[in-house]
N, CA, C and O atoms as CSV, one atom per row, in Angstrom:
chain,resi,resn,atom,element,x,y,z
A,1,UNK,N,N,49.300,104.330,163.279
A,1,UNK,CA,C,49.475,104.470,164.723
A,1,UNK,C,C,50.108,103.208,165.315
A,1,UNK,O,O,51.116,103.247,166.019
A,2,UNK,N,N,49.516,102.189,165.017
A,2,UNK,CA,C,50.060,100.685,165.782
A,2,UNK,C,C,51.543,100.711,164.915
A,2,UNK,O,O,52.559,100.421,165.546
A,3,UNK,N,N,51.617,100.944,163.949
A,3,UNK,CA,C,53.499,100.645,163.301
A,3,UNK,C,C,54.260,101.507,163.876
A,3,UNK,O,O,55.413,101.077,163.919
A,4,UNK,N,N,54.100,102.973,164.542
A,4,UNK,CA,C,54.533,104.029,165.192
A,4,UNK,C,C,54.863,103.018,166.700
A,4,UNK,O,O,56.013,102.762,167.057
A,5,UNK,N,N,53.758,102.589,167.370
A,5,UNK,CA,C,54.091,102.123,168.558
A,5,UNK,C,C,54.778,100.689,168.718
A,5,UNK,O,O,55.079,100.193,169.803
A,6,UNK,N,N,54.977,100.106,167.477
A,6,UNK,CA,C,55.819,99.147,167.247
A,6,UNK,C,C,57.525,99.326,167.319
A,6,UNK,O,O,58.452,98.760,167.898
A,7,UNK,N,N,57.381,100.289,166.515
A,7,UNK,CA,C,59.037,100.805,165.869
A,7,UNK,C,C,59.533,101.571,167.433
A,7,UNK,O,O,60.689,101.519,167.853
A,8,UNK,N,N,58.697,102.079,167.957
A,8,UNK,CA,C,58.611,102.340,169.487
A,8,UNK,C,C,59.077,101.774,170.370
A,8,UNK,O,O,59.767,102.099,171.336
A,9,UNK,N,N,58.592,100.715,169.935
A,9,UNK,CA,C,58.827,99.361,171.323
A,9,UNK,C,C,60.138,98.806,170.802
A,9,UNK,O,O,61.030,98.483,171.586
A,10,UNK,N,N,60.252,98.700,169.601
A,10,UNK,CA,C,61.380,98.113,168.937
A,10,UNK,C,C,62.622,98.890,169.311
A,10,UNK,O,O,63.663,98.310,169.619
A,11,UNK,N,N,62.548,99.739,169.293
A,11,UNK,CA,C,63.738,101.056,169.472
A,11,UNK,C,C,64.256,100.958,171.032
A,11,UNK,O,O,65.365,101.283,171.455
A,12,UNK,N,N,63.353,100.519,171.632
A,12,UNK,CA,C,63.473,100.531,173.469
A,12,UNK,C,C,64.089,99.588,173.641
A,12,UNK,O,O,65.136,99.695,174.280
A,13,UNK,N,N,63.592,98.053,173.036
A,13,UNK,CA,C,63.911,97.193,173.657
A,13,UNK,C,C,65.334,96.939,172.863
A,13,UNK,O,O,66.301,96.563,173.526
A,14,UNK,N,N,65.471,97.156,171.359
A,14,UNK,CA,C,67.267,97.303,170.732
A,14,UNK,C,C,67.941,97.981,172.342
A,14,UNK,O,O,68.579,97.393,173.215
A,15,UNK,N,N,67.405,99.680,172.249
A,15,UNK,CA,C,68.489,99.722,173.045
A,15,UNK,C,C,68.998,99.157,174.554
A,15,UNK,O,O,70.139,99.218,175.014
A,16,UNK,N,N,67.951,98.665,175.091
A,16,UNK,CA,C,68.183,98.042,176.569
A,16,UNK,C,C,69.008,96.861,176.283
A,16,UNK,O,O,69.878,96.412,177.028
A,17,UNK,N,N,68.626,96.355,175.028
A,17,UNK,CA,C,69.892,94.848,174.584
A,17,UNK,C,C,71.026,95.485,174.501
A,17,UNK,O,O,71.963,95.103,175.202
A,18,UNK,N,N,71.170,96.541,173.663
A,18,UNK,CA,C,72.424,96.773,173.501
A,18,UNK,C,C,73.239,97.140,174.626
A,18,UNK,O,O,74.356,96.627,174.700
A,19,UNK,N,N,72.767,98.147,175.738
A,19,UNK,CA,C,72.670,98.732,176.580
A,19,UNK,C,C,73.328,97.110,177.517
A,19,UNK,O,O,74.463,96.953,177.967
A,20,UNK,N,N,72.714,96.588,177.542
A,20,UNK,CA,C,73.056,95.123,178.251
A,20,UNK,C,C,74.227,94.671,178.042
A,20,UNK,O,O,75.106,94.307,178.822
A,21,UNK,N,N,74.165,94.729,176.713
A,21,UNK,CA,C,75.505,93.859,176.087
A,21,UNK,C,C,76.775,94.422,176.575
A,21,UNK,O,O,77.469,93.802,177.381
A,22,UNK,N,N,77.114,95.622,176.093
A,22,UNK,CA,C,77.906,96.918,176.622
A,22,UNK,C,C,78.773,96.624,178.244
A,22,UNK,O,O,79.894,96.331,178.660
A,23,UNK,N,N,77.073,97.005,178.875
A,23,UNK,CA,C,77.713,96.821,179.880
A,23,UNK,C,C,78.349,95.547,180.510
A,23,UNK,O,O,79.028,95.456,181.532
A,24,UNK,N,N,78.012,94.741,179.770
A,24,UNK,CA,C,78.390,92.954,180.278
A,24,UNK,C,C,79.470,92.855,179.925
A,24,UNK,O,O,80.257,92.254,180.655
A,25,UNK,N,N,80.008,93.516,178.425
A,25,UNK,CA,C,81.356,93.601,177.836
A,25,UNK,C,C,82.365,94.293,179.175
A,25,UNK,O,O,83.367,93.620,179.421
A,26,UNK,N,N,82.173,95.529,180.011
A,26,UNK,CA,C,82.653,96.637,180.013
A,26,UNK,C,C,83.060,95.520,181.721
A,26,UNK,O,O,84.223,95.543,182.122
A,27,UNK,N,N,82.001,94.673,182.506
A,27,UNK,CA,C,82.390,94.306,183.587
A,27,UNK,C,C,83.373,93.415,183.107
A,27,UNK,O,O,84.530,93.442,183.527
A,28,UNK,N,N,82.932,92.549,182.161
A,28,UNK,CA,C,84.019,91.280,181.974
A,28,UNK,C,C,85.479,92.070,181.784
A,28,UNK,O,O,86.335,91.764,182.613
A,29,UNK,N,N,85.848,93.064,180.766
A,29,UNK,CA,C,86.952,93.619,180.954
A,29,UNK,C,C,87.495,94.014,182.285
A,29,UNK,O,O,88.547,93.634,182.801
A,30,UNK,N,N,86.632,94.811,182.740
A,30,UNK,CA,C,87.179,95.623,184.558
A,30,UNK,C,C,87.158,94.083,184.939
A,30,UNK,O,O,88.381,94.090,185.085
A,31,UNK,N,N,86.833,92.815,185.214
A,31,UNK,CA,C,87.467,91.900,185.932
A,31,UNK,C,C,88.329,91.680,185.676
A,31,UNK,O,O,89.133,91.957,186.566
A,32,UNK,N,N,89.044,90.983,184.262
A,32,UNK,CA,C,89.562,90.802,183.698
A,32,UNK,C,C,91.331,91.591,184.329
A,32,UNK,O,O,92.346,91.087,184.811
A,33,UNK,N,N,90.892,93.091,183.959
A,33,UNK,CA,C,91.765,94.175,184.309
A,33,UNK,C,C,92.132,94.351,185.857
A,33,UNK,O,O,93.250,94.562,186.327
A,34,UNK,N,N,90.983,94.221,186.495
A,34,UNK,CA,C,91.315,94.407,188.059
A,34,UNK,C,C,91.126,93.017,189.066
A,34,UNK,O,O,91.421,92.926,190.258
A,35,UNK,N,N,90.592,92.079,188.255
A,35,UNK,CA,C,90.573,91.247,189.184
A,35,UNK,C,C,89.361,91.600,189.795
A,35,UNK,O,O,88.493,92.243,189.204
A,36,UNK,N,N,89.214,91.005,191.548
A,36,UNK,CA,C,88.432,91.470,192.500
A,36,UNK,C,C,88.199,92.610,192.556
A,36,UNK,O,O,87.036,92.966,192.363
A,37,UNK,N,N,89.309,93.671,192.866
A,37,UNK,CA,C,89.469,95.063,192.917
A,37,UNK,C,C,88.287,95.636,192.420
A,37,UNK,O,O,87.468,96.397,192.935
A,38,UNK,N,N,88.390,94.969,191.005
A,38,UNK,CA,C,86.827,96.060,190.193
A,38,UNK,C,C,85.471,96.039,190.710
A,38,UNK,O,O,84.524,96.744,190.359
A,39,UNK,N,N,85.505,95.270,191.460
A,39,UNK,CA,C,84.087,95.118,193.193
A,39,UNK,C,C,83.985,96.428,193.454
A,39,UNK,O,O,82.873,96.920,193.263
A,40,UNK,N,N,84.842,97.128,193.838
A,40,UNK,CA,C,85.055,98.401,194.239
A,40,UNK,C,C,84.578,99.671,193.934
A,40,UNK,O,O,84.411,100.591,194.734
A,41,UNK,N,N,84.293,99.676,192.318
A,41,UNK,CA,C,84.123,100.126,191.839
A,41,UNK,C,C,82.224,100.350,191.608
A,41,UNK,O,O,81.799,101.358,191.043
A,42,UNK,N,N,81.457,99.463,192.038
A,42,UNK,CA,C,80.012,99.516,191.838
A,42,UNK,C,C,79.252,100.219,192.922
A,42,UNK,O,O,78.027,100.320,192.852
């Protein structure tokens, strides 16, 4: 039961990192690409 709610927690918090990363990648490009402009967009 406790290794179930481990691999659990583990699985959540991978994906919210990844999930993070992604999106940190995805703004730096749209600045990158639009400049200010990509403000616009949120």
């Amino acid at each position: 039961m406790a290794i179930a709610l481990l691999i659990w927690v583990a699985t959540i918090a991978f994906s919210l990192i990844c999930g993070t990363i992604l999106c940190y990648k995805v703004e730096k490009s749209k600045v990158k690409r639009w400049g200010y402009s990509g403000k616009l967009f949120k």
